[in-house]
C-alpha positions in Angstrom: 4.5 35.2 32.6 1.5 32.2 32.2 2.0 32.8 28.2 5.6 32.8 28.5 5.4 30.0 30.7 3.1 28.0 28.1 5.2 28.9 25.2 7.9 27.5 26.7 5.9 24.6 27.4 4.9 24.1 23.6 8.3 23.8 22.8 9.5 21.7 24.9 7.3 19.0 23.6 8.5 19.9 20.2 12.1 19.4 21.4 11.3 16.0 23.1 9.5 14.6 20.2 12.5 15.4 18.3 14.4 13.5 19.8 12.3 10.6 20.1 12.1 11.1 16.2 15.9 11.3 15.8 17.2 8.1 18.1 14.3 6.0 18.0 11.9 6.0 14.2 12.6 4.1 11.9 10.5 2.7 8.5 7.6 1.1 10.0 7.3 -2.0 8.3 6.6 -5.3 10.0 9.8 -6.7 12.0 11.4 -10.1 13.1 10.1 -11.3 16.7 11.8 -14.9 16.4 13.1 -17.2 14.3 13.2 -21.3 14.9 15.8 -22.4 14.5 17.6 -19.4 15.4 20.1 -18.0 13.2 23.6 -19.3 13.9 22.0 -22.9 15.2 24.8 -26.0 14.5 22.1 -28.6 14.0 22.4 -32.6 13.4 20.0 -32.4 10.2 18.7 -29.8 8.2 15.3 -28.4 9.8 12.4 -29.8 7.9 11.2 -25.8 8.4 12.2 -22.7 9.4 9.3 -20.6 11.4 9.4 -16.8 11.5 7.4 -14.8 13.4 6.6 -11.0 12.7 5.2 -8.2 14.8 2.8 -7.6 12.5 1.7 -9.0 9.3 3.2 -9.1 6.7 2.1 -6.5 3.8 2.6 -7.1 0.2 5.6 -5.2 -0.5 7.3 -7.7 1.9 9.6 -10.0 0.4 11.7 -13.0 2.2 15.0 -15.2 0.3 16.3 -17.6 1.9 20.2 -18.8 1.7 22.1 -21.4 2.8 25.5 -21.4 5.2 27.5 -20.5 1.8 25.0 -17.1 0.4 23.5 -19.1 -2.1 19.8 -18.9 -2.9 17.5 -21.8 -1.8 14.4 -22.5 -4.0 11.2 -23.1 -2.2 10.1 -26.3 -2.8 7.0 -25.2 -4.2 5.9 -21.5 -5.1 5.5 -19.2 -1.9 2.1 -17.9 -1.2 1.5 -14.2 -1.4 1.6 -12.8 1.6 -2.5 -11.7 2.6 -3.6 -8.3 2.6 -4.3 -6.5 5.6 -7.7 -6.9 7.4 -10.0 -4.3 6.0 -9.9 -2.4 10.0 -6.3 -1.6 9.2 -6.6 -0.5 5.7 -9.4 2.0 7.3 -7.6 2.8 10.8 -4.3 4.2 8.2 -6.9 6.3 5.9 -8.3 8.2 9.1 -5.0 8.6 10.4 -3.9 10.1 7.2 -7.5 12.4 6.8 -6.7 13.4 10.2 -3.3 14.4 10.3 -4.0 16.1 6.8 -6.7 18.3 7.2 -5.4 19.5 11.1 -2.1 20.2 9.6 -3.2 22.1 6.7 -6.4 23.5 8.4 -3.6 25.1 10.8 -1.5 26.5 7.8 -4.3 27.7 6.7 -5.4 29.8 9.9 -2.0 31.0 10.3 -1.2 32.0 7.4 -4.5 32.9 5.1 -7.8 33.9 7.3 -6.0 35.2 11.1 -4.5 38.1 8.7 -7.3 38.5 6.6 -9.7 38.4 9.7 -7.2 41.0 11.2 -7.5 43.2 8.2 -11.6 43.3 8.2 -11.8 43.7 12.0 -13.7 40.4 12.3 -14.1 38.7 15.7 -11.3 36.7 17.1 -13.4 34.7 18.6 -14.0 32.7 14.7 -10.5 31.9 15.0 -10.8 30.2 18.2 -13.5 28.2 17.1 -11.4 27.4 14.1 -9.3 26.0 16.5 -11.3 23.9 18.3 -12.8 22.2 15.2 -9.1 21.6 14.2 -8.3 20.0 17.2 -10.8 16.8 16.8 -9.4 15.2 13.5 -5.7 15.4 15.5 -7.1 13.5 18.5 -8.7 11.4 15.8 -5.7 10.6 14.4 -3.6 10.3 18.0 -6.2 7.7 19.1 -6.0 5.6 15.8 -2.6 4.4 16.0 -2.4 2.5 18.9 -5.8 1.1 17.9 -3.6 0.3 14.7 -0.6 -0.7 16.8 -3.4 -3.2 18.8 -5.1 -4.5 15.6 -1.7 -5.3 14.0 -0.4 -6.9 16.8 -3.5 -9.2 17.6 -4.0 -9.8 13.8 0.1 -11.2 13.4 0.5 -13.2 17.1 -3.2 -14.2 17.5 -3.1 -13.0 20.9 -3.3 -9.8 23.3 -2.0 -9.2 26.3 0.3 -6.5 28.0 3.3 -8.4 27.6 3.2 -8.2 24.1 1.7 -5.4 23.5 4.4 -3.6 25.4 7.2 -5.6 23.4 5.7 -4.5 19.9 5.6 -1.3 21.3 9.4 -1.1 21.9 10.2 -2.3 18.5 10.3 0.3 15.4 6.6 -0.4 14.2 5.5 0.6 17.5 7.5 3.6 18.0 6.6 5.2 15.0 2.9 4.2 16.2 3.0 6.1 19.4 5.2 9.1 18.1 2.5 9.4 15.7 -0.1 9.4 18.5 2.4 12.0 21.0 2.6 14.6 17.7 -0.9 14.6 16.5 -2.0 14.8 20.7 0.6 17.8 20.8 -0.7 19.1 18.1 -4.2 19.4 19.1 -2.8 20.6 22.6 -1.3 23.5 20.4 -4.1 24.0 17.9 -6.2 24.8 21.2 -4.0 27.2 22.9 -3.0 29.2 19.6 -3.2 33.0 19.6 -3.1 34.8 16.2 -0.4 37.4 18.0 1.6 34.6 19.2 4.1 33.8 16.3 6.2 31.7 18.6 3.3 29.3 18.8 2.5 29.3 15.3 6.4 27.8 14.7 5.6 25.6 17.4 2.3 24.1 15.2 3.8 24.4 12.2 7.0 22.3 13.4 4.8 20.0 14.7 3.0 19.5 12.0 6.2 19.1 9.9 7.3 16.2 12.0 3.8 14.5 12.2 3.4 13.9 8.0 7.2 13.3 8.2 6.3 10.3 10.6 4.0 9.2 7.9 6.5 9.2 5.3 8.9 7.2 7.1 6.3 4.9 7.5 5.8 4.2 4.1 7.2 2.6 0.7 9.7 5.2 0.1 11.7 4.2 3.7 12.3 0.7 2.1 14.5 1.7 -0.4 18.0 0.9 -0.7 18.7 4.8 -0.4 15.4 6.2 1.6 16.7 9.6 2.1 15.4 11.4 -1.4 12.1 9.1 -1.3 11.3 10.0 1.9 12.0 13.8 1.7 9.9 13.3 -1.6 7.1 11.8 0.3 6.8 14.3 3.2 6.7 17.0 0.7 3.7 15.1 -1.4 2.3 14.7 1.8 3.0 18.5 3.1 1.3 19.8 0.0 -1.5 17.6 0.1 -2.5 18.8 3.5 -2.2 22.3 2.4 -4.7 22.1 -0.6 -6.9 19.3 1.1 -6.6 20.5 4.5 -7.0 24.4 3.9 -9.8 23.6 1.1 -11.6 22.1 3.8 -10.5 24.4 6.5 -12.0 27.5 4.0 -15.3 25.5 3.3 -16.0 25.1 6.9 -14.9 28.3 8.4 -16.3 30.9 5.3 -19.8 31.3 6.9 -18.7 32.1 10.6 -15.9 34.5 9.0 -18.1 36.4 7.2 -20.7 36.7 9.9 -18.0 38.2 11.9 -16.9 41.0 9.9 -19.3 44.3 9.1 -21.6 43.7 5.9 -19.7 46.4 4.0 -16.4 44.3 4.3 -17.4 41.0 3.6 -16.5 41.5 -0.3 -13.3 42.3 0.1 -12.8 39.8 3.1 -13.7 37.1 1.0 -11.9 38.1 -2.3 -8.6 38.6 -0.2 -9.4 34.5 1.2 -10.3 33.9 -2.8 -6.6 35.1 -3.6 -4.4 33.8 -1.1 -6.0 30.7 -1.0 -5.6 30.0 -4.6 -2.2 30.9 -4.3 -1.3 28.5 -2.1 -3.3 26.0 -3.8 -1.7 26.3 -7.3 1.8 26.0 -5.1 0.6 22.9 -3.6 -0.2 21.3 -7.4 2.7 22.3 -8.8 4.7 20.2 -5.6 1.9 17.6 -6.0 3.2 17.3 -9.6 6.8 17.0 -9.0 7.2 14.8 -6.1 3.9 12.8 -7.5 5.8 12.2 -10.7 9.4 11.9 -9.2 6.9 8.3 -7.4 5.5 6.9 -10.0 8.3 6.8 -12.1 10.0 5.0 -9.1 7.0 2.6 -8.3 5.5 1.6 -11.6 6.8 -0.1 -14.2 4.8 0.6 -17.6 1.9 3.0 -17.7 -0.6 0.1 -18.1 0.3 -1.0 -14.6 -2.6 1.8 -14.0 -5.0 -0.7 -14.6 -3.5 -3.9 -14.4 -2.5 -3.6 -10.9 -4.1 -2.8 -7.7 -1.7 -0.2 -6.9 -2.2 1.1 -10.1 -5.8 1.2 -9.7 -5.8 3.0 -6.4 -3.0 5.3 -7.6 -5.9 5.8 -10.5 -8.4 6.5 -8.2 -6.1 9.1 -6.6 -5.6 10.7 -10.0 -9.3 11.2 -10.8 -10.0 12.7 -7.6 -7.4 15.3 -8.0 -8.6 15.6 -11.8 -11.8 16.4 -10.7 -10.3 18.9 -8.0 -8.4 20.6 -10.7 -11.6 21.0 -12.3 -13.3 22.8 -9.9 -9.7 24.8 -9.2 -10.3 26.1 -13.0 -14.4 26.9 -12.2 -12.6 28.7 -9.5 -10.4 30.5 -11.3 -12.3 31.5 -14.2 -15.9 31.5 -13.5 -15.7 32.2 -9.8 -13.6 35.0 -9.3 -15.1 37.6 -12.0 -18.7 36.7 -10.0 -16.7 38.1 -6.6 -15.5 41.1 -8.5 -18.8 41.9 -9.5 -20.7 40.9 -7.0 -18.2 43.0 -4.7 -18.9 46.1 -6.7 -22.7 45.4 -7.4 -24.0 43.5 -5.0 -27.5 44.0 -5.6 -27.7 42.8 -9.3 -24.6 39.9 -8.8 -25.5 36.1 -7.6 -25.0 35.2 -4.6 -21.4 34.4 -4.7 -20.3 33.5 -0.9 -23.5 30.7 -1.1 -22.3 29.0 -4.1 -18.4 29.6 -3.4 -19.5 28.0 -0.2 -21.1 24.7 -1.9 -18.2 24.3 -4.3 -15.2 24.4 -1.7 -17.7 21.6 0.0 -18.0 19.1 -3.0 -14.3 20.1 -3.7 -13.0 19.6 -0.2 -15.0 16.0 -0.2 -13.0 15.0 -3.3 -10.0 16.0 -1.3 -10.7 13.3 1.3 -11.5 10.5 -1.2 -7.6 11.5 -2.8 -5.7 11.0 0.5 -8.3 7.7 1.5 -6.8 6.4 -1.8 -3.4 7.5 -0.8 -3.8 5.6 2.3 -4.8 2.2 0.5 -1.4 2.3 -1.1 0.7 1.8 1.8 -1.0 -1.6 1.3 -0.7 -2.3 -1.9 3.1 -3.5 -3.9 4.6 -1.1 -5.8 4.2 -2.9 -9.4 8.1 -2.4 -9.4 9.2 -4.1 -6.3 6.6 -6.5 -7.1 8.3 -7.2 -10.3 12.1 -6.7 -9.2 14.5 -9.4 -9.3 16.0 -10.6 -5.8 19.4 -9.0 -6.9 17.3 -5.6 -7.8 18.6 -3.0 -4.7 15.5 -1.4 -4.5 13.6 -4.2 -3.9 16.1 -6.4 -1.5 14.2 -9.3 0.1 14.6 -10.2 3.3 17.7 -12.1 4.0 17.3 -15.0 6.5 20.4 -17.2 6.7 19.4 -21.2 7.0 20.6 -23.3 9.7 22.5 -26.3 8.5 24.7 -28.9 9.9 27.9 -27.0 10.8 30.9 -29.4 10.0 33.6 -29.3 12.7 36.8 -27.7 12.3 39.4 -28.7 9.8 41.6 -31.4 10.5 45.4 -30.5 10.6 47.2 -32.7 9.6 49.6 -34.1 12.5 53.2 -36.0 11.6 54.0 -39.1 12.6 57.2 -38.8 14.3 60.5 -41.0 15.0 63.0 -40.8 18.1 66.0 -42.9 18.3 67.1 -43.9 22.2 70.2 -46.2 22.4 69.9 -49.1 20.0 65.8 -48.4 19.8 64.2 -46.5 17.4 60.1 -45.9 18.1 57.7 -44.4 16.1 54.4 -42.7 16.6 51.5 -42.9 14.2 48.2 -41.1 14.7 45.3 -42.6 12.4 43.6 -40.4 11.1 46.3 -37.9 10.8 44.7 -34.7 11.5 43.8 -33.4 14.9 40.0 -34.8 16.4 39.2 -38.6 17.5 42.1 -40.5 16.5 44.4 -43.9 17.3 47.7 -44.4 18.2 50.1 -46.8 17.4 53.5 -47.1 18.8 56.6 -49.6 16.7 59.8 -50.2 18.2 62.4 -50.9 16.6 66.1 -52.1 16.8 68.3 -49.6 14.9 70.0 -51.7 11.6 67.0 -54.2 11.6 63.1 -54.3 10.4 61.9 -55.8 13.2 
C-alpha cells in the first residue's frame, strides 16, 4: 500500500506540473514592467523620451521599433546602442542548468533502459543501481537551485534593486514562471530519481515524463519560442535537447557507473555484462546523432545566414565550438566502434592474453563524456548570443518582429461637425442663428433679426 501510495504520489506531481506548464509557460524572454508615458497617454507635447523598463535585461536577440499614433516607423535620432550582454554569472548560472538537467535526464534513461536490465541479466547487486540513483539526483537539485538564483541575478541585474516586492512580481510574470517550473521539475525529478525501483515501471514513466517536460521547459525558453510560428522550432529544440541528454547524459552516466557495475556482478560475467552495456549503449548513441543531425541542421539553416557566419559571428563561433566538441565525440564514437569493440570480444573470450579492456573503455567514456559537457556549455552560451539571422532581418522580416511600442503623441480632439446656421420666421420677423466656427466645440453665437421684405 506505501508503494502504491508513493506512486500515486509521483504522479500527482507530474499531473500538477502539467498544468502549471499548459496555463502558465510561456517563451522566457525578458518582458515589459512599465512604460512612461504609458501607452494610450493624450499628451500636450510630444515626450522628449519614452522609458521602458524590463524584468530582466535585455538579451541580444531583443529588438524594439518604435511607431507613431498612425503605424508608421520613427527613426531614432541617432543609432540605437546594442543591447549589453548578459553579466558573465548568468551566462554560467544557464550552462549548469542545462549540464544538470542533461546528464540527470539522460543518466536516468540510461538506468532505465540500458544497465537495470543488463544488471538484471548478470545477477549484479541492486544496490549499484541505487547508488546510481543517488549520484543522479545531485546535478537535478543543481539545476532546481540555479534558476531562482538566475531568476534573482536577472532581476537585480535589470531593476538595480532587490527586495520581495519585486522579486515576487517577476516571479508572477512569464520569465519567472518558466524559472520556478524549471526549479519544481528538476526538484521532482531528483525526488523521483531517489525513490526509483528497477521493478517499478510506473515510476520509470513517471521520470521519464518528467524529464520530457523539464528539457521541454528549456526549449521554450529559448530562440526557437520567438518565432513568428514557435510550434516546429520548439518541438525541434526539445528533441535536439532530448537527444543530447541521451548521448551526453548516458555517456556520462556509463563512465561513472562501469566500475561499481562490474564489481557487482560474478568475475565470469563481467564480459558479457559489459559487451551487452557496449551494444545498447552504442545503439542509443548512434540514434541520438542521427536526431542531433536532423533537428541540429533543421537550426542552423533557420538561424544563420551564410556559412561564414561560423566565424564571423559570435553565435557562429559558439555554434563552432559546439561542432568541434561533438566532432571530437564522434571520433571517439568511431575508436569505439572499431577499435574498442573487437578488444571486448577478445578479451571476453581470452582474457588472459587481451588488454585490459574495461580500464581503458573506462578512461575513454571519461575524456568522451568531458567533451560532452563542453558541447551543451557551448549550447548554453547561445541562448545569449543573436541568431546572425534575426540579427540581420529587416523590421518587416516575421521571424524576427521587433518589439512594437506605440508612441504617445498629442491626441487631437474629435472632429468638428459641421452645424447649420438656421432661419425661423415669426410674424413679420425673420431671425437667424450663426455659430462661428461651424462645427461642434468652443464656438460664438450671433443672432440677426430681421423684418421680412427688408435687409435690415
Amino acid at each position: 500500500m506505501r508503494r502504491i501510495a508513493r506512486t500515486h504520489f509521483l504522479w500527482a506531481i507530474v499531473v500538477a506540473l502539467s498544468v502549471l506548464l499548459g496555463t502558465g509557460m510561456a517563451w522566457a524572454h525578458p518582458e515589459i514592467l512599465s512604460i512612461d508615458p504609458p501607452p494610450g497617454a493624450q499628451l500636450a507635447t510630444p515626450p522628449s523620451q519614452l522609458r521602458i523598463t524590463f524584468n530582466a535585461p535585455l538579451e541580444a536577440i531583443s529588438g524594439l521599433a518604435l511607431h507613431d499614433s498612425h503605424g508608421r516607423e520613427v527613426p531614432p535620432a541617432e543609432p540605437a546602442a546594442a543591447p549589453d550582454p548578459l553579466p558573465l554569472a548568468a551566462i554560467l548560472l544557464r550552462g549548469i542548468m542545462l549540464i544538470g538537467a542533461a546528464t540527470g535526464t539522460g543518466g536516468l534513461a540510461f538506468l532505465i533502459w540500458i544497465l537495470g536490465p543488463a544488471l538484471a541479466q548478470a545477477g549484479g547487486d541492486p544496490a549499484t543501481l541505487r547508488r546510481g540513483q543517488v549520484w543522479l539526483a545531485a546535478p537535478l537539485l543543481i539545476c532546481a537551485a540555479a534558476a531562482p538564483l538566475m531568476l534573482v541575478s536577472q532581476t537585480y541585474t535589470a531593476l538595480g534593486t532587490l527586495d520581495l516586492v519585486v522579486l515576487t512580481h517577476v516571479a508572477t510574470m512569464r520569465y519567472g514562471q518558466v524559472l520556478l517550473v524549471r526549479a519544481g521539475l528538476a526538484l521532482a525529478l531528483a525526488v523521483a530519481a531517489v525513490s526509483l525501483r528497477r521493478e517499478q515501471y510506473l515510476r520509470h514513466g513517471v521520470c521519464l515524463t518528467l524529464s520530457a517536460w523539464l528539457l521541454l521547459n528549456f526549449a521554450l525558453g529559448g530562440h526557437a519560442a520567438t518565432d513568428s510560428a514557435p510550434t516546429l522550432s520548439i518541438l525541434a529544440d526539445a528533441i535536439h535537447l532530448g537527444a543530447t541528454a541521451l548521448w551526453v547524459g548516458g555517456l556520462l552516466a556509463f563512465a561513472t557507473l562501469l566500475p561499481s557495475a562490474m564489481r557487482s556482478v560474478p568475475e565470469d560475467r563481467r564480459p558479457d555484462l559489459l559487451r551487452a552495456l557496449f551494444a545498447q549503449f552504442t545503439a542509443l548513441a548512434v540514434a541520438s546523432v542521427a536526431l542531433l543531425t536532423v533537428t541540429g541542421t533543421y537550426a542552423a539553416l533557420r538561424r544563420m545566414s551564410a556559412l561564414s557566419d561560423l566565424w564571423t559571428t559570435h553565435y557562429g563561433l559558439a555554434l563552432l565550438a559546439k561542432l568541434i566538441a561533438f566532432g571530437a565525440m564522434l571520433l571517439f564514437g568511431l575508436y569505439h566502434m572499431l577499435v574498442a569493440r573487437p578488444g571486448l570480444n577478445a578479451w571476453a573470450t581470452h582474457a588472459a592474453q587481451a588488454r585490459p579492456w574495461p580500464r581503458l573503455l573506462g578512461r575513454t567514456l571519461r575524456l568522451d563524456a568531458a567533451l560532452g559537457l563542453i558541447a551543451i556549455l557551448a549550447a548554453g552560451a547561445l541562448t545569449s548570443l543573436a541568431p546572425p539571422r534575426d540579427s540581420r532581418a529587416a523590421p518587416s522580416d516575421s521571424r524576427a518582429a521587433p518589439t512594437t511600442i506605440r508612441m504617445p503623441t498629442v491626441t487631437p480632439g474629435p472632429p468638428r461637425t459641421p452645424v447649420p446656421s438656421p432661419t425661423h420666421v415669426a410674424a413679420d420677423l425673420r431671425v437667424r442663428l450663426e455659430t462661428r466656427p461651424p462645427s461642434v466645440g468652443d464656438d460664438r453665437f450671433r443672432v440677426t433679426v430681421r423684418r421680412t421684405g427688408t435687409r435690415d
